[in-house]
C-alpha positions in Angstrom: -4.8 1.8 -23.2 -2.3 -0.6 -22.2 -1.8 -2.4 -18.7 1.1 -0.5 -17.9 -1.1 2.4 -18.5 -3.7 1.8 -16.6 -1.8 0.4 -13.8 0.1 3.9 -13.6 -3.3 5.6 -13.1 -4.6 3.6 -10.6 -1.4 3.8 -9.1 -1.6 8.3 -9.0 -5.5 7.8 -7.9 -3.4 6.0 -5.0 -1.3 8.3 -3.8 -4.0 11.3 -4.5 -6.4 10.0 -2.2 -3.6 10.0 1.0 -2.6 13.2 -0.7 0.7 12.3 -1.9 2.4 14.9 -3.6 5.1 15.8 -6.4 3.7 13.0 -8.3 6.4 12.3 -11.2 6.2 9.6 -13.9 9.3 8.9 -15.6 8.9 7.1 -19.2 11.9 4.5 -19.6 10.4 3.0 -22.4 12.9 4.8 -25.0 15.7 3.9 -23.3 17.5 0.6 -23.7 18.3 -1.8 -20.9 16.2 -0.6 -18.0 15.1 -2.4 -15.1 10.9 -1.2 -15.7 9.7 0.6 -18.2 8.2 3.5 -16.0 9.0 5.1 -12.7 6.7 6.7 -10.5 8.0 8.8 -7.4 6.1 10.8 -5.0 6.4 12.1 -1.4 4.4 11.6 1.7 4.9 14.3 4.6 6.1 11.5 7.5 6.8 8.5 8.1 2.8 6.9 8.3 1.8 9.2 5.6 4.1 7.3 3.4 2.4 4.2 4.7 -0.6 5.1 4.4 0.0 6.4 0.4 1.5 2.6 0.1 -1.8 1.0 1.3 -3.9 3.0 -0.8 -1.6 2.0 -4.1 -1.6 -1.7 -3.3 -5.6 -1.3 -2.7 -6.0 0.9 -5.5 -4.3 -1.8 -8.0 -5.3 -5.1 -6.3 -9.2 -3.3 -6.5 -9.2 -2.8 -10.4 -7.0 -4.7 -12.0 -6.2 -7.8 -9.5 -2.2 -7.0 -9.7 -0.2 -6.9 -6.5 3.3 -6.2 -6.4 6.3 -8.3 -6.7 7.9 -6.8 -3.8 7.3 -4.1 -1.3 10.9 -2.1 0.2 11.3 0.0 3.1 8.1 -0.1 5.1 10.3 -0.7 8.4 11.2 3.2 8.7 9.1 4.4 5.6 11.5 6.9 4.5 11.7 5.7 0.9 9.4 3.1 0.1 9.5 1.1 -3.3 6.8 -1.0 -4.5 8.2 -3.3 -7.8 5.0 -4.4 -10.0 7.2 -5.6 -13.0 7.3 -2.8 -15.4 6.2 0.0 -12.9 8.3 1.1 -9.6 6.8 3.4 -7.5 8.9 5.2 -4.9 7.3 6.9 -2.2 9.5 9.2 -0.1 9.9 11.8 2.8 11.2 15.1 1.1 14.4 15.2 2.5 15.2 11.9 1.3 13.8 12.4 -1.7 16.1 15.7 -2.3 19.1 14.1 -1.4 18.3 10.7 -4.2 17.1 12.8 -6.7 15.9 10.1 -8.8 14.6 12.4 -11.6 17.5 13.6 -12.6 19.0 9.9 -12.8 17.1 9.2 -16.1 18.0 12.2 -17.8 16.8 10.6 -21.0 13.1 9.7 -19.8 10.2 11.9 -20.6 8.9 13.1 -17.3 5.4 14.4 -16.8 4.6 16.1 -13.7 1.1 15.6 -12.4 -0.7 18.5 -10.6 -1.5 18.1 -6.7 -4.6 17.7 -5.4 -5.8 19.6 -2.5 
């Protein structure tokens, strides 16, 4: 298993323990010219939920494999948060705001795999 790899399940054991849900990882490696090769997006139920799901990602990846991220957006109001880690961004939402970017549907070409909630 690769880096990326693993770094995308540490990242889900993340946002599983603060009980993110709607986990989606969207594979960009096919497609040409992107800015990482996977998306992950998820959702958080308010504003410190989505904190909280944050935390637990940057612990989560700093924990097992030492990697912290480039650059951490939106933690002021913590409506749409994204964490850059090179080839992985993660974007942790509210619902609502997460309805109205639809970032799924962007990257109509990217194999998306939905990963069950945990309750």
């Amino acid at each position: 298993m690769d880096e990326s790899n693993i770094l995308i399940q540490k990242i889900t054991e993340g946002i599983q323990e603060k009980k993110g849900k709607n986990i989606v990882i969207a594979d960009l490696t096919p497609i040409e010219d992107t800015i990482c090769k996977y998306f992950i997006i998820c959702q958080g139920n308010s504003p410190s939920q989505v904190n909280a799901i944050v935390d637990s990602i940057r612990e989560f990846a700093r924990k097992t494999l030492n990697i912290k991220p480039a650059s951490i957006d939106g933690l002021r109001n913590a409506e749409w948060v994204a964490m850059d880690y090179h080839d992985v961004l993660v974007h942790v939402f509210l619902p609502n705001i997460r309805e109205y970017y639809n970032l799924e549907t962007l990257w109509a070409d990217a194999k998306l795999t939905t990963i069950p909630d945990i309750d």
